[in-house]
Backbone as JSON Lines, residues from 0, in Angstrom:
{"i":0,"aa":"X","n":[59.19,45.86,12.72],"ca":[58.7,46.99,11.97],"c":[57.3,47.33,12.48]}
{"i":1,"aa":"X","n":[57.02,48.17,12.94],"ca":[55.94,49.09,13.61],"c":[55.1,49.78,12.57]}
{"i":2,"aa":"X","n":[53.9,49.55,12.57],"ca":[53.31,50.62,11.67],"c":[52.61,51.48,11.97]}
{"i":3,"aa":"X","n":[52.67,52.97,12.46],"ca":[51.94,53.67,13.03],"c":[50.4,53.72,12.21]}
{"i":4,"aa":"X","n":[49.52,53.81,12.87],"ca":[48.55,54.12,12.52],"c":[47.84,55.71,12.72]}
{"i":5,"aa":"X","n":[48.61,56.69,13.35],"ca":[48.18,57.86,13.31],"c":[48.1,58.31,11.63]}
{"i":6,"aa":"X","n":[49.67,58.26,10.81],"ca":[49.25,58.37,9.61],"c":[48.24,58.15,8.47]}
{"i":7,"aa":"X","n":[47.58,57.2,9.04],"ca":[46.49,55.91,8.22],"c":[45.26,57.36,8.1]}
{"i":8,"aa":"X","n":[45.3,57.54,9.56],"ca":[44.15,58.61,9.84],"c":[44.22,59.65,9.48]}
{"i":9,"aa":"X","n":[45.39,60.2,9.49],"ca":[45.43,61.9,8.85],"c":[44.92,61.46,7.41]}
{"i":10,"aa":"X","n":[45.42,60.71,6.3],"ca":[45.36,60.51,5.38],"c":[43.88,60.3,5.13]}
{"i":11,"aa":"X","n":[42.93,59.41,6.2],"ca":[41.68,59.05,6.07],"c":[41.05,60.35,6.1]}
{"i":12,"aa":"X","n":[41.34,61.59,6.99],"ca":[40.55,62.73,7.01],"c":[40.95,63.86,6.23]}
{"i":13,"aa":"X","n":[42.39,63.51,5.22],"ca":[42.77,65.02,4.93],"c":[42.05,64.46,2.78]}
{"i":14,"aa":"X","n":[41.85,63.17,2.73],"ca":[41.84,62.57,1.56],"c":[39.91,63.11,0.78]}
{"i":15,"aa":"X","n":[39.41,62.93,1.74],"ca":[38.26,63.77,0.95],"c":[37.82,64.96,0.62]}
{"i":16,"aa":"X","n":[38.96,65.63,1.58],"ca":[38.93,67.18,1.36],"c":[39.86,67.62,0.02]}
{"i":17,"aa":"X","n":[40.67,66.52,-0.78],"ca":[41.09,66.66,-1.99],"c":[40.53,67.07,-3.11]}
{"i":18,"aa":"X","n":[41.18,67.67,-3.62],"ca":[40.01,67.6,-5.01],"c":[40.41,67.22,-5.68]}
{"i":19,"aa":"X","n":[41.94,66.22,-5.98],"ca":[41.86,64.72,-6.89],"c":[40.67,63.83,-6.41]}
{"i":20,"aa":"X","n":[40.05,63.81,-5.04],"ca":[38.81,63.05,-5.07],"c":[37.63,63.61,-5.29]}
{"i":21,"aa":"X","n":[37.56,64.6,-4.83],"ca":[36.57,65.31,-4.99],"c":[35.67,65.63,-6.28]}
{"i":22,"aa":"X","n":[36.55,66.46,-6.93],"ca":[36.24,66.61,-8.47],"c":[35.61,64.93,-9.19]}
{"i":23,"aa":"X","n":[36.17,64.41,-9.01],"ca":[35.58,62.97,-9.73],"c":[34.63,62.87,-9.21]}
{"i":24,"aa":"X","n":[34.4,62.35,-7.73],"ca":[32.99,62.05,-7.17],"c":[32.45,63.15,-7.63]}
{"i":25,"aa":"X","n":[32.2,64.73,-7.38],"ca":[31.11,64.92,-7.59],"c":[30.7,65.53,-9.19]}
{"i":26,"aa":"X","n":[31.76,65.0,-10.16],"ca":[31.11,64.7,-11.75],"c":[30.38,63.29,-11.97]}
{"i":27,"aa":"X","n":[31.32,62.67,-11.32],"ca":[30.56,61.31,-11.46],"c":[28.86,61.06,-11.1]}
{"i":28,"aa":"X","n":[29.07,61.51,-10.48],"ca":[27.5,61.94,-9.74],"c":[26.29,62.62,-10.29]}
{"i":29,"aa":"X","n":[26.88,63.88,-10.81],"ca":[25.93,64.53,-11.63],"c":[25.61,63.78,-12.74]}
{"i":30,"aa":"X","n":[26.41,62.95,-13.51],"ca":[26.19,62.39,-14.56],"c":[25.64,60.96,-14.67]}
{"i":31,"aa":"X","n":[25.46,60.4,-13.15],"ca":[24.32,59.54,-12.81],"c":[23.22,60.63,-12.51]}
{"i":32,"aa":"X","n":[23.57,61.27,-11.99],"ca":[21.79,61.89,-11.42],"c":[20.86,62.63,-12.67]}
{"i":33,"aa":"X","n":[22.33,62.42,-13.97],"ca":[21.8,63.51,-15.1],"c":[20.67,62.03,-16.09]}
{"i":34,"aa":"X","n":[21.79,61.13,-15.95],"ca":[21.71,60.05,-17.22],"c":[20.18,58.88,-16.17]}
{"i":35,"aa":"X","n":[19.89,59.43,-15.52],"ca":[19.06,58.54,-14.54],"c":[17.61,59.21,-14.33]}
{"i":36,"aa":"X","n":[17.77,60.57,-14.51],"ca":[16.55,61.39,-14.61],"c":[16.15,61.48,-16.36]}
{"i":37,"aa":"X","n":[17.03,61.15,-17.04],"ca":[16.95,61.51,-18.92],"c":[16.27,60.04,-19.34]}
{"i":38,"aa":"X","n":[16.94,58.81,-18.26],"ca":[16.72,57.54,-18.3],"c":[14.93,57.74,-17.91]}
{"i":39,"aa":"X","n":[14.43,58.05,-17.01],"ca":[13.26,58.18,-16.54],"c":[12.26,58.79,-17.68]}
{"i":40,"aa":"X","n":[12.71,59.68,-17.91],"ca":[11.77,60.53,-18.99],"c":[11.35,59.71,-20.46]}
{"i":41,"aa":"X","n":[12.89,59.3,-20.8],"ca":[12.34,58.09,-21.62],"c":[11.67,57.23,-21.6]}
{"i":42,"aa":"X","n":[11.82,56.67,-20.29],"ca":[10.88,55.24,-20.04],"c":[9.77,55.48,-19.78]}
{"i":43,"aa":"X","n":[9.36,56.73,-19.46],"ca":[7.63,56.68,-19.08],"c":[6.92,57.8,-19.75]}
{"i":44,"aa":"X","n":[7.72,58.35,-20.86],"ca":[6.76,59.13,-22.33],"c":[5.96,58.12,-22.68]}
{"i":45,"aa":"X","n":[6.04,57.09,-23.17],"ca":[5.21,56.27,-23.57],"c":[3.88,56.26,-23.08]}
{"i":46,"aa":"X","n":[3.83,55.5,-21.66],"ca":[3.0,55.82,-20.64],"c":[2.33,56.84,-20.56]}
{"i":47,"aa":"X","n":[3.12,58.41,-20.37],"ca":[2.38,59.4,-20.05],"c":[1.65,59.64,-21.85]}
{"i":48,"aa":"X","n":[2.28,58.99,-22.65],"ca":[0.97,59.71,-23.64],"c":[-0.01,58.54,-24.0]}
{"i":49,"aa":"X","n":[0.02,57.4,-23.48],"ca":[-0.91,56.36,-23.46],"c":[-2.15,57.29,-22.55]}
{"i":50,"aa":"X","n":[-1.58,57.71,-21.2],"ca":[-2.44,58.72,-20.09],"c":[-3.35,59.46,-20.5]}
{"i":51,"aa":"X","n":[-2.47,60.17,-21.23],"ca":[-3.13,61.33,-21.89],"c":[-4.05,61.36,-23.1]}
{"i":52,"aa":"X","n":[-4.02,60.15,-23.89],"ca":[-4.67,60.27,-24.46],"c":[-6.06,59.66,-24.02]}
{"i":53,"aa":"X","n":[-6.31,58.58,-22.76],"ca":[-6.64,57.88,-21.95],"c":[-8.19,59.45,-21.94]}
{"i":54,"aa":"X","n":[-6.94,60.06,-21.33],"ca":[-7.51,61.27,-20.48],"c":[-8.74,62.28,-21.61]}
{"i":55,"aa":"X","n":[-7.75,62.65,-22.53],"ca":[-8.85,63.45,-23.19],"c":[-10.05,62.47,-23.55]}
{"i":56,"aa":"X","n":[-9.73,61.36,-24.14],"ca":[-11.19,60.41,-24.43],"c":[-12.42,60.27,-23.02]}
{"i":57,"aa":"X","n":[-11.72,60.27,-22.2],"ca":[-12.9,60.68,-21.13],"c":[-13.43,61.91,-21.34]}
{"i":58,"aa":"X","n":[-12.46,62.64,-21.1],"ca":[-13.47,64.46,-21.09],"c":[-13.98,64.39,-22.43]}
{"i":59,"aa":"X","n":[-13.87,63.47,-23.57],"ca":[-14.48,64.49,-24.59],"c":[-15.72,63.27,-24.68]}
{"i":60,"aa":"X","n":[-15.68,62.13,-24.01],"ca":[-16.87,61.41,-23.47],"c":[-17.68,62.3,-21.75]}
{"i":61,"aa":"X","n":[-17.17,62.99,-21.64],"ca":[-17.93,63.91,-20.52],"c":[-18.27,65.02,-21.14]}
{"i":62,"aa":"X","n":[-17.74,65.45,-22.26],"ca":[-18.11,66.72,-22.56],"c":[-19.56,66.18,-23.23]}
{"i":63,"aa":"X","n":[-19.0,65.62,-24.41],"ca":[-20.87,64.7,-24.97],"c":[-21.73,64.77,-24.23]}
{"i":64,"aa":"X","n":[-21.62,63.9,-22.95],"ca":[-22.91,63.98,-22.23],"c":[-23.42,65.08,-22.01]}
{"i":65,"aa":"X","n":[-22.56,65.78,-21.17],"ca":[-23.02,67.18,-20.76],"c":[-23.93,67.87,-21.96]}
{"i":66,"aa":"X","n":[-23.67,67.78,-23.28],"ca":[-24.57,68.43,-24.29],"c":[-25.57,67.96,-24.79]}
{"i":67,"aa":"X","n":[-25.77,66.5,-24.51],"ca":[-26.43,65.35,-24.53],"c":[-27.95,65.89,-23.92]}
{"i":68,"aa":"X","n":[-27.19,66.03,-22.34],"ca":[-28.16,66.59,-21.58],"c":[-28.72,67.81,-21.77]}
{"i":69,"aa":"X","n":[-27.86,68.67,-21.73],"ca":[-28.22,70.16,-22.65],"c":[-29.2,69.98,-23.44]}
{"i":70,"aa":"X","n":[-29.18,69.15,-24.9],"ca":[-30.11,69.24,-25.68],"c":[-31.36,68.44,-25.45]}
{"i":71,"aa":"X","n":[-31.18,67.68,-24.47],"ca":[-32.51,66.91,-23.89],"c":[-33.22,67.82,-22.99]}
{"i":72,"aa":"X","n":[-32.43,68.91,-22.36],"ca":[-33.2,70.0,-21.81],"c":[-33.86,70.9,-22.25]}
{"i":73,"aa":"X","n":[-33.1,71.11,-23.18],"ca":[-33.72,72.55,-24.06],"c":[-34.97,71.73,-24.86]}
{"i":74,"aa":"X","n":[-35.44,70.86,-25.19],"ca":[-36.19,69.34,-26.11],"c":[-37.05,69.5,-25.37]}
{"i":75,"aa":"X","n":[-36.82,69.53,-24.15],"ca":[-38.23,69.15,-22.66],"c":[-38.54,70.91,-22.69]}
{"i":76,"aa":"X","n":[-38.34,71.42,-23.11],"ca":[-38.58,72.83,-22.63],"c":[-39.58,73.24,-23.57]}
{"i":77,"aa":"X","n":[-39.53,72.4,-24.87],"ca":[-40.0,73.36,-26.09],"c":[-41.38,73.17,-26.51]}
């Protein structure tokens, strides 16, 4: 019993152009690339508002000074 192998190959090249395969892979896919970017956002809100709040406490410690100085200027002026 002989087993051709030309068939093996048509089948290897005509099988991804299916869309019994097709359709799956590329839902499957979106719904990693969906549940993996939704995954991300969750995991680093935290973070980004730890950042942010990080962030305004500087500027509103830069803004102080700046008026700090302001009123030590206008003080030297008078």
């Amino acid at each position: 019993m002989k087993t051709s192998i030309l068939p093996i190959y048509i089948l290897c090249l005509m099988a991804p152009a299916c869309s019994l395969v097709t359709v799956p892979v590329k839902t499957a896919g979106k719904i990693v690339t969906t549940t993996v970017s939704t995954t991300g956002k969750v995991v680093t809100a935290p973070f980004d508002a730890v950042g942010r709040s990080k962030e305004k406490k500087e500027a509103k410690k830069e803004q102080e000074k700046e008026l700090k100085a302001e009123r030590e200027a206008a003080s030297e002026t008078r």
